[in-house]
N, C-alpha and C positions, 0 to 999 in steps of 0.2 A: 311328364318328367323332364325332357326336355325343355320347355319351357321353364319350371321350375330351376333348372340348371343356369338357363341363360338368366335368370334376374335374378339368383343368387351371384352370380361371375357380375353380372353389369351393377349391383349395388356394392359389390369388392371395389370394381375400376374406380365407381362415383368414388365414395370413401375415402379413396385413398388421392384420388385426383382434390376433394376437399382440404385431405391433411395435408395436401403440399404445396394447393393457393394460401393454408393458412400460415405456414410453414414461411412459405415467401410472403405473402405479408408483414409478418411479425421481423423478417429481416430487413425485407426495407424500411421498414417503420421505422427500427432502432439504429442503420447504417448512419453512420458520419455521427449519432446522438449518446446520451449516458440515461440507462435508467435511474439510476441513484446517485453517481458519482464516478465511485469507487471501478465499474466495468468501465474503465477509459484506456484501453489497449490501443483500438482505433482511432480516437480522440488525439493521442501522443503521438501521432505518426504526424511527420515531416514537419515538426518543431524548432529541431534544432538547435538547441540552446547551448548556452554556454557553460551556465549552470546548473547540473541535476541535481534535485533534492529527492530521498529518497529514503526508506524504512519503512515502518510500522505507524498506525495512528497517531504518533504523536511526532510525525514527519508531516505529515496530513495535517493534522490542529493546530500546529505550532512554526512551519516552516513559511513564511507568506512568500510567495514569487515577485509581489509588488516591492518589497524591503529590499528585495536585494537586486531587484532591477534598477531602484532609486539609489541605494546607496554605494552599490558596488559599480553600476554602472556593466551590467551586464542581464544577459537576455535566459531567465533563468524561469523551469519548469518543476511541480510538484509531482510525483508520483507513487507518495507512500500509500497503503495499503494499511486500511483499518484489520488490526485481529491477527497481523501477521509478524511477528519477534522471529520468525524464524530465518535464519540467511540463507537458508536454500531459496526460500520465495522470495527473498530480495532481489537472490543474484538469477533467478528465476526472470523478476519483473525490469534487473538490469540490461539483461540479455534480446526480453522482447523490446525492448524501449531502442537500443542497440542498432536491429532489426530494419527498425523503422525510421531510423535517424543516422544523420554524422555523428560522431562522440562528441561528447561537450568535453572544453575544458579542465574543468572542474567537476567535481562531486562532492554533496555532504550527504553525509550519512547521521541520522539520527539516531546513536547508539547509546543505550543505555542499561540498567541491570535485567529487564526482562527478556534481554536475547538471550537465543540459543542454536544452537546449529544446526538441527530438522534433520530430517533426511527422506530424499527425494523416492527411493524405493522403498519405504514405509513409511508415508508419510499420514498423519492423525491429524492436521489441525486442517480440518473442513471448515473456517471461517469464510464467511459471505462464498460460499460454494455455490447457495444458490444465485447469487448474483452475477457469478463467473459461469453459468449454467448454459447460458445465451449465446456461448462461443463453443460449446461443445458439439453442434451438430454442425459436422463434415465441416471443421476446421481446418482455419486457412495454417501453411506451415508453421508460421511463426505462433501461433496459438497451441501447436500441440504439446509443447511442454509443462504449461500449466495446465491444461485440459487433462494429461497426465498426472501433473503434482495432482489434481483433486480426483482422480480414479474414477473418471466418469466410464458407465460401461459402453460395450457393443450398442444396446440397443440407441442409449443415449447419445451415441456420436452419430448415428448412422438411421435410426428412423426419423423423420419428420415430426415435426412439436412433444416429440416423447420428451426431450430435456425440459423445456417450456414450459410445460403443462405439470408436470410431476415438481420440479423447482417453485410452482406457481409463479411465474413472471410473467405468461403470456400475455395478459392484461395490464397488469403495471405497460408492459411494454410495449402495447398497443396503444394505451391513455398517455402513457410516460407522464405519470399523476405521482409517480413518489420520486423525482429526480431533488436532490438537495442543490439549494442554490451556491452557486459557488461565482467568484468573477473569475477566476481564472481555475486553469484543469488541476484539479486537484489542492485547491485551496478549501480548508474544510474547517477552517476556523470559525467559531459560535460567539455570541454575544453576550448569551443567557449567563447569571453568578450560579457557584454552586450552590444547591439545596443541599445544604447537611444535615438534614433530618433524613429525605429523601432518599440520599443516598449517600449512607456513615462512611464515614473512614473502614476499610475492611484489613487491619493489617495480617489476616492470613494470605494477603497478595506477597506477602513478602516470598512464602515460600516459592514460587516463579523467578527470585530472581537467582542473576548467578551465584553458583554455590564452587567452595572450592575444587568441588572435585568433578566440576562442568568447564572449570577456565579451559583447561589443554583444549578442547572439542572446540569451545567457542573462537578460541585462538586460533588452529588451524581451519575454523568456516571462513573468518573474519579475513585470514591471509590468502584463501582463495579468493575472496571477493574483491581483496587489494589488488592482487594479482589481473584479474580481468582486468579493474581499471587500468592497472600499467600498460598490459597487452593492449589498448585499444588507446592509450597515450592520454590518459584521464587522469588527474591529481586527486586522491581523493583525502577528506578532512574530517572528523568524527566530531557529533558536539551532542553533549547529553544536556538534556534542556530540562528544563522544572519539572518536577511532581511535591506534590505535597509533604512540608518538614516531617508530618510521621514517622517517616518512612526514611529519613537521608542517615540515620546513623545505622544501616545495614551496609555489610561488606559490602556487596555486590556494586556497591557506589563507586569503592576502590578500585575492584576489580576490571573498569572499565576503562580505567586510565590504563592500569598494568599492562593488559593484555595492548595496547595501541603502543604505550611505551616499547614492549617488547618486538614490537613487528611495524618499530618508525613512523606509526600514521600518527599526522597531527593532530593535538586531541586540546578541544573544547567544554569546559564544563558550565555552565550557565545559570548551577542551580545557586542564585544570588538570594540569601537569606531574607532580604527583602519581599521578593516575590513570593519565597515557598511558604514564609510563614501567615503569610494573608489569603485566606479562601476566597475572597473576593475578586482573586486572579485566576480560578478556576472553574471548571464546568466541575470535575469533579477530580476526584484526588491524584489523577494523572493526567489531566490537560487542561491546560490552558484554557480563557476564553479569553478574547480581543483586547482585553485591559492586559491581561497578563504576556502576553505577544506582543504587545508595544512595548511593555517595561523592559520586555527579552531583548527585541531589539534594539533598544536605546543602548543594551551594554554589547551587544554584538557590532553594533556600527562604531563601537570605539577601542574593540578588542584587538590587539597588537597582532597576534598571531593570526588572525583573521584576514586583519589588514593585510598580510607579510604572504599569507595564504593566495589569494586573488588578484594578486597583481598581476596584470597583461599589458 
């Protein structure tokens, strides 16, 4: 029986002494690297830029850091968040970025009709959660806020590859075999035209966007997130960029100048009938691909308010 005892206790210790070589493996494997992109917490630390770009996927698709390093003449980073419209996770991702840097300058925000204002103590939108999964065990301080936005549990913060292994990323992140090519952090811009068979127009997107009786909310998220930038001496500039004509005769299009109108932030719209009405300038009916990102910037590097914006 004793015996029995001690090789039931010494295949616990092996066990558990495996789960935490794997554990540390899988952390230095993926330390300083991105499995996919989108986890680049670490990646943005001690950048420093002058300019932050920042939002939802279509900050990510549409924002290039090369555009405005060339044109504006300043040293400028991507860190939108595919899946994410909500400003709690912006100012969320503003805060960890923050963290790990000097403030920039400037700020653009990629605002358009599918924000909304989230909220941080009920929070529902678990996009790429599992990708955000990797930071969940025994996270560093500046991690724990998102680790929280996505309600990871006890076990998940606190045993060894339970996040990893349950998220399935152990392997992507040992292989780091599905990392998307990017030249710079957080440039996520695609090449491919749209398929529109593939993938149709869906205009029950519309319902997502702002609606009138969502402006107040989004207006006081959007004035706390101005608010940080001030507090930390950040200028920041809203610019709503293409999606496809479908879709541009819904309020929420209005709605997004309004609300900046009302709370002084300077506000860009870019959706140039040229671009939105050619599918040829998309991946699919809200973003861009590379053709359509040039056209953009061709009118942003001549935009007055732009220009009036970035002056240092």
């Amino acid at each position: 029986m004793k015996r029995f005892c001690r090789d039931v206790i010494s295949f616990f210790i092996t066990l558990a002494l495996v789960i935490c070589a794997l554990q540390l493996a899988f952390s230095l494997r993926t330390k300083g690297k991105t499995i996919t992109g989108h986890d680049n917490l670490n990646l943005t630390a001690n950048k420093n830029a002058d300019l932050l770009l920042f939002g939802s996927s279509r900050c990510w698709a549409h924002f290039d850091p090369a555009f405005f390093d060339s044109a504006y003449s300043l040293k400028s980073i991507n860190i939108g968040v595919e899946g994410h419209s909500d400003i709690v996770f912006i100012k969320l991702r503003l805060k960890n970025y923050l963290s790990k840097n000097t403030a920039p300058k400037f700020a653009i925000l990629s605002f358009d009709p599918f924000f909304y204002a989230g909220d941080s103590s009920d929070n529902q939108n678990f996009v790429k959660k599992d990708i955000f999964a990797r930071y969940a065990f025994l996270p560093d301080k500046s991690e724990v806020p998102i680790v929280d936005y996505f309600k990871f549990t006890y076990l998940e913060r606190y045993m060894p590859l339970y996040a990893v292994l349950k998220y399935r990323i152990f392997f992507s992140g040992i292989l780091l075999n599905k990392r998307v090519a990017y030249l710079k952090t957080g440039n996520g811009i695609r090449g491919m035209v749209w398929d529109t068979l593939a993938k149709p127009v869906n205009l029950n997107r519309r319902k997502e966007f702002i609606k009138s009786n969502s402006v107040d909310s989004v207006q006081i998220a959007l004035g706390g997130l101005n608010q940080l930038c001030r507090d930390n001496g950040i200028k920041l500039i809203c610019v709503q960029t293409p999606i496809y004509k479908a879709f541009q005769a819904d309020s929420g299009f209005q709605y997004t100048r309004i609300i900046c109108e009302r709370l002084k932030i300077p506000f860009i719209d870019v959706n140039d009938p040229e671009i939105e009405a050619d599918y040829r300038n998309f991946v699919d009916a809200f973003h861009l691909n590379r053709a359509g990102v040039n056209k953009m910037n061709a009118i942003l590097a001549g935009d007055s308010t732009l220009k009036s914006f970035l002056k240092h």
